[in-house]
Every structure is written in C-alpha cells, then in structure tokens.
N, C-alpha and C positions, 0 to 999 in steps of 0.2 A: 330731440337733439338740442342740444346749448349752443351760443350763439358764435360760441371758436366753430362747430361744426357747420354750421350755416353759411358761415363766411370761405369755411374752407371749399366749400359746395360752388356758394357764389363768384369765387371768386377762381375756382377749378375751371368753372365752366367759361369767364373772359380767358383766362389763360390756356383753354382747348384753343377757345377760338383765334388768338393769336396764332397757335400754333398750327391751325388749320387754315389761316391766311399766307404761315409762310412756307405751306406747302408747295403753292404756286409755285414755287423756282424750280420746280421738278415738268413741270406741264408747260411753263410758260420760256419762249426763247424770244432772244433779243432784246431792244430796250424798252420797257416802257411807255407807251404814249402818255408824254407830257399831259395832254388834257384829262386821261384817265387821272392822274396821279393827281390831278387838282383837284379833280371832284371828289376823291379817297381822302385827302387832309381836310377842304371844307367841308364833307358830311360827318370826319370824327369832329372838328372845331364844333358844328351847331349839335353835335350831341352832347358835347362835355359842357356848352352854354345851356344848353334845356335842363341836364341833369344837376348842375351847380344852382341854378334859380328853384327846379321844382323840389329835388331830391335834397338837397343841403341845406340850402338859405332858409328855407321856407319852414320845415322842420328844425333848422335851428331857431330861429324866432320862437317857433309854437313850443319849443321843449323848454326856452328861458322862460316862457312866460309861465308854465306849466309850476317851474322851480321857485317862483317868485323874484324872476328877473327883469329887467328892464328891457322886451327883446331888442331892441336895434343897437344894443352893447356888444351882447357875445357876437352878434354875427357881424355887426362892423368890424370890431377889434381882432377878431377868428380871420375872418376873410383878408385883412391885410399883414396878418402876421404867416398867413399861408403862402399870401406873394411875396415876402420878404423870404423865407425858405427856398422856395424856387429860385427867385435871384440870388440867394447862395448859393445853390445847386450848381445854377446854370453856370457863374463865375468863377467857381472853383472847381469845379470837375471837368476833366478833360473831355470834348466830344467834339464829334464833327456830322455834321447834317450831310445827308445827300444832296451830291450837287454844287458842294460848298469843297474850293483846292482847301480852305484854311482850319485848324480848328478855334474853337474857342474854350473858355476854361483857360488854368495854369497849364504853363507848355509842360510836353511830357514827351517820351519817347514812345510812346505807345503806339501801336499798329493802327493805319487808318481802319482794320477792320474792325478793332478793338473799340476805336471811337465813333464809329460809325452803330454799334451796338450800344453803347453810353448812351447817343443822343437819344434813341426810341427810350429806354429803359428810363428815362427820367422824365417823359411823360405818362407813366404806367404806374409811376409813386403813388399821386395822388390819383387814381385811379382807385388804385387797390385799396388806399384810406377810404375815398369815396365807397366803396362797396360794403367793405367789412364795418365801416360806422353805420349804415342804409339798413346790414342786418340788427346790428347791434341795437337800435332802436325796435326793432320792427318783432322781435322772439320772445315770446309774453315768457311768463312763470312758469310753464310749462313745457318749455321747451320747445313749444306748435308755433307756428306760421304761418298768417291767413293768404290764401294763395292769390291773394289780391290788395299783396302788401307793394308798397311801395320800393322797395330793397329787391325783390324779384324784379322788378322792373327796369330799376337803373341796372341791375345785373345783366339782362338782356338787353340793354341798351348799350352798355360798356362791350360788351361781347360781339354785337354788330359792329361797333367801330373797329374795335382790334383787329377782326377779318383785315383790313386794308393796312392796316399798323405792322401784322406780320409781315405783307409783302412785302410792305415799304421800306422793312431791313433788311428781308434775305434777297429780293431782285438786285438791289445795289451793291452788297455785297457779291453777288454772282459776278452780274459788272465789272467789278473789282479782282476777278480771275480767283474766287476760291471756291470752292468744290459746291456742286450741288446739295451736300448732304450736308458739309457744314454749313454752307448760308443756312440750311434750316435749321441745325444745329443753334447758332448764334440766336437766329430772328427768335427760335422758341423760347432762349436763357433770356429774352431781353422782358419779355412777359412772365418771370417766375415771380418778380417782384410784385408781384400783384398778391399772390398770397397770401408773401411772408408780411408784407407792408398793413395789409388787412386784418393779418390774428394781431398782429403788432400793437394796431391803434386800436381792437378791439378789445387786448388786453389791458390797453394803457385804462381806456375807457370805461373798463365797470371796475376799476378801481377808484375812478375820480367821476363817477357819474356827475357834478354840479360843473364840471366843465364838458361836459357834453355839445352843450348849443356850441363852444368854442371852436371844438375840432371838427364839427359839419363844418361849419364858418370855412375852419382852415383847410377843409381839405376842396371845399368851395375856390378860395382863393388860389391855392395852387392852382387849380384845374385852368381857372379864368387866365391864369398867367401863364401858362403852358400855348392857351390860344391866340393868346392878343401877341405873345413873343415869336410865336413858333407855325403854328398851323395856319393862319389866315394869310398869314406875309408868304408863306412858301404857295398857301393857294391861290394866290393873286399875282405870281412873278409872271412878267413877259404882256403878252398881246392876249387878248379875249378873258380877262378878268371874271366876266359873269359866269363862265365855266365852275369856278372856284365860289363865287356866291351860292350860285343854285346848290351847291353840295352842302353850305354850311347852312339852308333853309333849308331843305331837306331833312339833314341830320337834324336840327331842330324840330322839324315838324313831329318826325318818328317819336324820337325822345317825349316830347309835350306828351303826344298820343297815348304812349305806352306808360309817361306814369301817370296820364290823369284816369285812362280806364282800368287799369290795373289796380290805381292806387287809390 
C-alpha cells in the first residue's frame, strides 16, 4: 500500500473510534459526571502533548537534519505557524464548547447544535495532519510498514483519545434535546475530518518533501494549541482540579509508552 492508503487506514481507525465514543449517547442517560468529563479532556490534552513532542517535533528535527537543515528552524518556525492557524480557526469560525451559553468565532446564525459540532471538529484538524504526515514519513519504497513504526502508534494513540471526544459531542448535544441517533449522527461528522485533512497534507507533502520537518512542526503546533486554549482550561474548571491533572499525565504516560515501544 502507498502512503494515501496508510493514512486512510490510520486515520479510519481514529475516526471508528470517535465514532464508537459517540455511541455512548445510546446507553448512557442523564448528565454527565462533571469529574468524568475532566478526566476525558485531560487524558486527550497529555496525549496530544506526548504525541506533538515524540511523534512530530522529534521527527521533524531528525528529518531537517537528515535534508541538510538546520533542525531547530523547521520545527520552531512549523510549530508556531501551526498555532497561528488555529488562532485563525478558532477566531473566525463559529463554535461553541459545551457548557459555554456564548459562542465564539464571527457571530452567525447557526444552530447551537451546529456549533457545538464546529468546536470538537477543530480539534481533529490537526489530528488528522498529525497521523496522515506520522504515515507519510514512516512507508518505505515499497509500500510496507514496519509494525513498529512510529505512525501506528500515534494512530492508536489518537484513537484512544477520540473514544472520549465522541462522547463529548453527542452527550451534549443529547442534553441539548436532539434525537439520540442524531447526536451520533453529528459526534460521528465531527471526526470525518480526520481523514480528509490526513490524504490532504499527505498529499500536499510528497509533493514538497523539503518541507516536510515543517508541517510535523505545524501540525505539532496546532495540536499544542488546541490544549493549552481548549482542553486543560475545560479540565481544570470548578473545585478538585487534580481530577483533570491526573488525566492529562495519564494521557501522557500512554502516549510516551506507546511510541517509545512501538516506535
């Protein structure tokens, strides 16, 4: 298989597994326990922190230097031009976070369910870059894949967060009084972008292979900026804080684990 094939694989299998976290809305009734919900954003937050340091950063260094570049160029300049994308994202597009009366983004007339599916789905961008670049490195000349590549790894790592990223849009949307089958509905479309965003920058990528270290860099920085805006602040609100710690060393731990023996 070629590395479109790889990514579509890799990057199938986070987007089952989203879709198989927002199954829950079908089994699960009532509201959420607050402290579950902390420990679901800070174990995806210390995943996407493990997988940005080991999966991205690290590999974008070793692939600039590889190219005869200077490594702490691409992956500085990659990683902050990743958070600068996200702060587009996040400033221009309509959404609204659970738990949140207001949106943010340009106002719009859009349905809170509508924005409530925006906000998950703009943490899944750089998700999906992250995986589909992880393969794109990782699929020699031949199309093979040593099964203890690094890019299966983050891809099982991405896919255990998402578990909780599904719930996290179809329960509130439940909440929200629309049907069971559509909250899964929704929570499932907010995870397709994973895919499409994947062959995307896999495509963009072996046609510009010398910026390669760049786009780890950048999909690095997204990621970083997704957690420090988004996930930590949500898993730290209210009283007993360390709830939301423990999840985001957790996700950490997993992540480290799985691409350093894997990888």
């Amino acid at each position: 298989m070629n590395e479109i094939a790889w990514t579509l694989l890799g990057t199938g299998f986070t987007f089952f597994m989203t879709a198989l976290g927002a199954s829950i809305v079908f089994f699960f009734r009532g509201n959420i326990n607050r402290n579950v919900q902390k420990v679901f954003l800070g174990f995806a937050a210390g995943v996407m922190i493990a997988a940005s340091v080991w999966s991205l950063l690290t590999p974008a260094i070793e692939e600039a230097e590889k190219l005869g570049q200077v490594g702490w160029v691409p992956a500085a300049g990659g990683f902050a031009l990743g958070g600068l994308f996200l702060l587009a994202l996040d400033t221009l597009l309509p959404h609204l976070h659970p738990g949140n009366k207001e949106p943010e983004g340009i106002s719009s007339n859009w349905k809170r369910t509508t924005l409530l599916v925006f906000a998950v789905t703009l943490h899944n961008i750089p998700e999906g870059m992250a995986v589909g670049l992880a393969f794109a490195l990782a699929v020699g000349e031949n199309g093979s894949i040593a099964m203890s590549s690094g890019a299966i790894a983050l891809a099982i790592g991405m896919g255990i967060q998402n578990f909780p990223e599904g719930a996290a849009i179809s329960l509130p949307l439940r909440q929200e009084g629309v049907s069971k089958g559509k909250a899964f509905l929704l929570g499932c479309l907010s995870g397709i972008v994973e895919p499409v965003f994947g062959v995307l920058t896999v495509l963009a990528a072996s046609n510009i292979t010398t910026f390669m270290p760049w786009l780890l860099a950048f999909a690095a920085g997204s990621m970083i900026y997704v957690v420090v805006e988004e996930l930590i602040p949500e898993a730290h609100l209210g009283e007993h804080s360390n709830i939301g710690t423990l999840g985001v060393m957790a996700g950490f731990l997993i992540m480290m684990v799985l691409d350093v023996a894997l990888g």
